[in-house]
N, C-alpha and C positions, 0 to 999 in steps of 0.2 A: 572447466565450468564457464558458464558466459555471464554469468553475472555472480558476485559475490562482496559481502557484508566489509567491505573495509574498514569502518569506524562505528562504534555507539559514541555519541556526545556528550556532556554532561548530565549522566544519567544520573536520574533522582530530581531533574529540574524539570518540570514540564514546560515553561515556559520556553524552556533552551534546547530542552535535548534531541534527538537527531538520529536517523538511523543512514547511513551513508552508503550507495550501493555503485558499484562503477561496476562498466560492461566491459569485457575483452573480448567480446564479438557480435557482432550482431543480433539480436533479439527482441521480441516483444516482449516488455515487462511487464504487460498485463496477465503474462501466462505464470505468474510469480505472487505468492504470496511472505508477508513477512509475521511473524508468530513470536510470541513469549511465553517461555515455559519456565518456571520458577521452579527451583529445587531447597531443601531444606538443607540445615547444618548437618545433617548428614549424606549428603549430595541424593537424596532420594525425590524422584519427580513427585512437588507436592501440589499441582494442578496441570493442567494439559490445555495447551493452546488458548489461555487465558487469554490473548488479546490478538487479535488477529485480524490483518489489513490486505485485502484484495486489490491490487494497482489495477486505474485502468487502461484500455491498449494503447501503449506509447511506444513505439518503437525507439530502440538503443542501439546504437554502431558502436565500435571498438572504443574503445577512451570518454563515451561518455557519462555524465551521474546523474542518479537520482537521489534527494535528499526527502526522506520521511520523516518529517517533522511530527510531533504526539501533539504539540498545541494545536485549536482550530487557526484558520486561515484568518489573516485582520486583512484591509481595504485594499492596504500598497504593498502585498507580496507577488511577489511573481509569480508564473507560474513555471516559464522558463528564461534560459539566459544561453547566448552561446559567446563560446571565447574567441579569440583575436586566431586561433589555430582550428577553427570550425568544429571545438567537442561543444555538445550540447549537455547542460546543467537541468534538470526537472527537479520540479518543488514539489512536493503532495503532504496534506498535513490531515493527520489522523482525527482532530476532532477534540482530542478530551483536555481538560483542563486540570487534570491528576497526572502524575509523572507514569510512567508506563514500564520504565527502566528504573529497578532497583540499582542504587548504586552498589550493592553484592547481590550473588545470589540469584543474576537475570542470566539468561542466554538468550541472542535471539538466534532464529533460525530463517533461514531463508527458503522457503520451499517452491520448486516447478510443478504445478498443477498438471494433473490430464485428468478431462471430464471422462469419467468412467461410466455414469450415466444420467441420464435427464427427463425429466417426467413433470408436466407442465398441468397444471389444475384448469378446468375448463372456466371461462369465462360465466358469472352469472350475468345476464340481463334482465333488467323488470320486464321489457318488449324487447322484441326482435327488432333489429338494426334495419332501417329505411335505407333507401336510398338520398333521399334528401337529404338525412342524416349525416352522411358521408359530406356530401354535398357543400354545406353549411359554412358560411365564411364568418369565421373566429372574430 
């Protein structure tokens, strides 16, 4: 596998917790999504794909990580970092101010996308698009 879930962090903490992903070969990680599916005390799936985060396309070489943070982003987070041995570090943070990760009872899952299909809704306009339109300096 080219990428795979090495650690959950202090899960149950939103502020803290972390999903930790490192590459053993090359890959877009945008082709990757990471998911939470909670089961009950009797290990029976008790919701599907509750929480679920789309990366976007960042490419990963062998040795390096990605950290998914559940807290939103604050002022002075990075986004990346690389080490003294040229692996590169990526940051991405989910957004929510609730813990995402039970401290029992979570699994996450890591899954590789393939668009199987795509079907785009057409544009409405009140008028049709001018040329000058286009044109127009912002």
């Amino acid at each position: 596998m080219a990428l795979k879930i090495v650690k959950l962090h202090n899960t149950g903490n939103a502020a803290e917790e972390y999903v930790e992903i490192k590459a053993d070969r090359s890959e877009n990680l945008g082709e990757y999504i990471v998911a939470d599916l909670t089961f009950d005390d009797e290990y029976n799936l008790s919701n599907t794909d509750r929480h679920v985060y789309w990366f976007p396309g960042v490419h990963l070489n062998d040795g390096d990580k990605a950290y998914l943070y559940t807290r939103p982003k604050e002022k002075f987070d990075e986004e990346s970092t690389v080490d003294t041995g040229g692996k590169f570090t990526h940051f991405f943070y989910w957004g929510s101010k609730a813990a995402i990760w039970n401290d029992t009872g979570d699994t996450a899952y890591l899954y590789k996308t393939t668009l199987v299909s795509l079907l785009s809704t057409p544009v409405k306009l009140k008028r049709p698009i001018q040329m000058r339109d286009l044109l127009k300096k912002n």
